[in-house]
N, C-alpha and C positions, 0 to 999 in steps of 0.2 A: 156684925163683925167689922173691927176697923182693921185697912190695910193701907201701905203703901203701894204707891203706883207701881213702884215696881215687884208687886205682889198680883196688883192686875193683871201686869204684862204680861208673870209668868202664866198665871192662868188662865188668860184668854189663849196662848199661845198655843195649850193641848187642845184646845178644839179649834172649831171650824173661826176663821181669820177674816178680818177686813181685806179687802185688795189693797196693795200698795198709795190707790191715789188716795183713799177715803184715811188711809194711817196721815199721809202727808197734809189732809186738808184739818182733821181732828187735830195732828201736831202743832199748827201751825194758830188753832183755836186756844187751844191749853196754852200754847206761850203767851198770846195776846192775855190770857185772861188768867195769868200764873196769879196775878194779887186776890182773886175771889174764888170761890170754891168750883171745882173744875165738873162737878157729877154732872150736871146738865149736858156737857160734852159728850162725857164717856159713852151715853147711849150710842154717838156714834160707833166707838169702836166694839160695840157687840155686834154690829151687822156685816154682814158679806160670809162668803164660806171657800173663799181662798184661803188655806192653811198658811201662815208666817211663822219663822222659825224666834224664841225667846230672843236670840240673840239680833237680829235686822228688828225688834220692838224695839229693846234700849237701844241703839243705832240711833233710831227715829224718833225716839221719844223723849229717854230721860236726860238725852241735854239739853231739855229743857230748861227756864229758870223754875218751873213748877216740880223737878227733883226735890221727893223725902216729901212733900207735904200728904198729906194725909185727909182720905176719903172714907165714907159710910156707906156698907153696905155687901152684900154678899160678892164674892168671887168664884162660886163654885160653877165650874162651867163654863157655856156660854151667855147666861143672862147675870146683868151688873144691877142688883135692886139698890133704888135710888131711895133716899128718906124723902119724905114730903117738904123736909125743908130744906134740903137741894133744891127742888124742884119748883123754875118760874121766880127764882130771883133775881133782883135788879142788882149789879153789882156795885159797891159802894165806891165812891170816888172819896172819898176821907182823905186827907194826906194825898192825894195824888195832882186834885183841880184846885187851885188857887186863885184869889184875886191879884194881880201883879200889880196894877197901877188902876187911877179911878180920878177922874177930874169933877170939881164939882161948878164949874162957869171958864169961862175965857173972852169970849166978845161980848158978852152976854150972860145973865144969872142959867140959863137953859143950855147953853152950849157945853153940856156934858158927855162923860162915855165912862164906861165900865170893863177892863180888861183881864179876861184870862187866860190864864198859863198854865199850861199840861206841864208837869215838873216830874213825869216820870218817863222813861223808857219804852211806852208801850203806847197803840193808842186805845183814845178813850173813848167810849162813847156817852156822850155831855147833852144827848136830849133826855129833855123835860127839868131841866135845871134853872132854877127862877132865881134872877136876882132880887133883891129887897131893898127900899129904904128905911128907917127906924131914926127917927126927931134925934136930937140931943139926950129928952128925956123921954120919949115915948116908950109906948106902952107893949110893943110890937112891930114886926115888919109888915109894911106893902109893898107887895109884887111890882116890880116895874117892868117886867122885861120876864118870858119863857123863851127857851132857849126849843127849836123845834126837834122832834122826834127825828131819830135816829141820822144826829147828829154828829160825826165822829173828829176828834180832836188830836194829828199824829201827835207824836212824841214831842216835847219839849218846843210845843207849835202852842202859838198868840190864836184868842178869839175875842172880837172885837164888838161890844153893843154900844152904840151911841142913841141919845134921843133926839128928841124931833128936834129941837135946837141946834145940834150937832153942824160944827160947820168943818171940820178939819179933815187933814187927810191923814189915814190911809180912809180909804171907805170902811165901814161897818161891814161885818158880819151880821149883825142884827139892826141896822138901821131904824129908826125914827121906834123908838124902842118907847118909849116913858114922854111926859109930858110937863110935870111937875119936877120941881129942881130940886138939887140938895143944897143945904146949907153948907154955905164956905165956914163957917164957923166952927159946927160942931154938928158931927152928926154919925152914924152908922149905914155899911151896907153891908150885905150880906151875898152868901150861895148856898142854896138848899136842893136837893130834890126829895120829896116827899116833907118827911116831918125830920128829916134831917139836915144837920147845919155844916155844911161843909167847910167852910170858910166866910170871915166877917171881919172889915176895918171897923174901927173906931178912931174918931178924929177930934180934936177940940179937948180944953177941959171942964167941960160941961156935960161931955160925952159919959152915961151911966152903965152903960153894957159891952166895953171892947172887949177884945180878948186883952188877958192883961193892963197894962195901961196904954193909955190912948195916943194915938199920934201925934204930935204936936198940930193946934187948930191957925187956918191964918185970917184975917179979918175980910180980904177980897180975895173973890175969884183970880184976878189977875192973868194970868197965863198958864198957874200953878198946880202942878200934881202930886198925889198921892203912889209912890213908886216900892213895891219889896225890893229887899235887898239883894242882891246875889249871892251875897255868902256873909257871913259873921262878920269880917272884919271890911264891910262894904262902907265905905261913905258918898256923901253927896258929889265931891269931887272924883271917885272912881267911879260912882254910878254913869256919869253925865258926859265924863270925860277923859276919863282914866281904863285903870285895865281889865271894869267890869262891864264897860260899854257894850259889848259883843256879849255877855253871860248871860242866860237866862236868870229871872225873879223866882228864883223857888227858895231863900231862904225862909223858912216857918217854925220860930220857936213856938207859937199860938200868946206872943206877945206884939202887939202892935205896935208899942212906943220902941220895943230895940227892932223888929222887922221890918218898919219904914221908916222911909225917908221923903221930904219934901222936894219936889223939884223948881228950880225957877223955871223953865219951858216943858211943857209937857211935850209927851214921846211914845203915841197910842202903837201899835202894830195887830194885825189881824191876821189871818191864816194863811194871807198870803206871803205873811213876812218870813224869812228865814228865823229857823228854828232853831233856838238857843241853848245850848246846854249848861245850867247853873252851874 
């Protein structure tokens, strides 16, 4: 049977009830994770046997942003049967975790770093997320950098990997990450976790795999970085210095050559940096 949540509420709500704090702590799980399928939750709110009246459920629950989305599985009663593919999923970060900015040298062909950017409203949690690098023409990514388990990234909050070259400030979130450098020329990075591609620059025009076309490539490292945009009508002078300075990088058409832009000084931030809103 499929229902809405608010199909659940009413029929959890004739029998025996969670106590108030387990509704508030299940609520406050469903919001965080309103973008992924929420069954995994809901076992919480089949337990306890303090009776709650229909009306204190939607109160506490359906203003959530997870209102109207829709679940699998029985409501008759007190037990919520969950499908097996509910059940032990990892939630997908697609469209949510981005690469914002990515330097490939600066004092050095090694003094690189890798930065990303939570571009939604909730936080995320970002372990087991590998960055990659992938030649101009290569064949595939290597791993340069896993991001550790149970990771969490707030809202429209910077996370910052640099490699062992890395000399800049802010510090790394993932410090002395990778070892081997990327081409200032032309080349590819990526974010995966599992066999999924979350987001991937492409830079240079030698570059074979970007999303769309490729970023424009520069000849040296120099100081220079690879920056998303903040919004469609972003450029290098709003980005740097104008009135996208304070924005957060979530512009993502899944086109590299219109969602970046080049920086002449690069401009890392990590989790500790204040959180942007695009």
């Amino acid at each position: 049977m499929t229902a809405t949540l608010r199909e659940v509420v009413a029929a959890q709500s004739t029998a025996a009830s969670p106590t108030r704090a387990a509704w508030t702590a299940a609520v406050r799980a469903l919001t965080q994770a309103h973008r992924t399928r929420t069954a995994a939750v809901l076992s919480v709110l089949t337990q306890g046997r303090q009776a709650w009246t229909a009306a204190a459920w939607e109160r506490e629950t359906l203003a959530s942003p997870i209102r109207g989305r829709r679940i699998s599985g029985s409501t008759q009663g007190r037990q919520t049967t969950l499908g097996a593919s509910d059940l032990g999923t990892t939630p997908s970060l697609l469209g949510s975790l981005v690469i914002s900015e990515l330097a490939t040298g600066h004092l050095d062909s090694s003094d690189e770093f890798v930065e990303l950017y939570n571009r939604t409203a909730v936080p995320l949690d970002i372990g087991g997320v590998t960055m990659g690098y992938r030649s101009s023409a290569g064949a595939s990514y290597s791993v340069r950098a896993t991001i550790p388990a149970g990771t969490m990234l707030p809202a429209y909050s910077y996370y910052l990997t640099g490699s062992v070259g890395y000399t800049g400030t802010p510090t790394p979130d993932l410090p002395m990450a990778w070892t081997s450098g990327f081409a200032s020329a032309a080349g590819h990075v990526n974010l995966a976790r599992g066999t999924e591609t979350l987001d991937l620059i492409g830079w240079g025009a030698a570059a074979i795999a970007p999303e769309g076309a490729a970023a424009p490539g520069f000849s040296s490292d120099a100081s220079r970085s690879y920056e998303r945009k903040a919004g469609a009508a972003s450029t290098i002078d709003s980005m740097t210095s104008g009135a996208d300075v304070a924005r957060g990088n979530g512009h993502d058409t899944n086109n590299n050559g219109a969602d970046i832009i080049v920086r002449a000084t690069r401009d890392p931030q990590n989790a500790a940096s204040t959180a942007e809103m695009p």
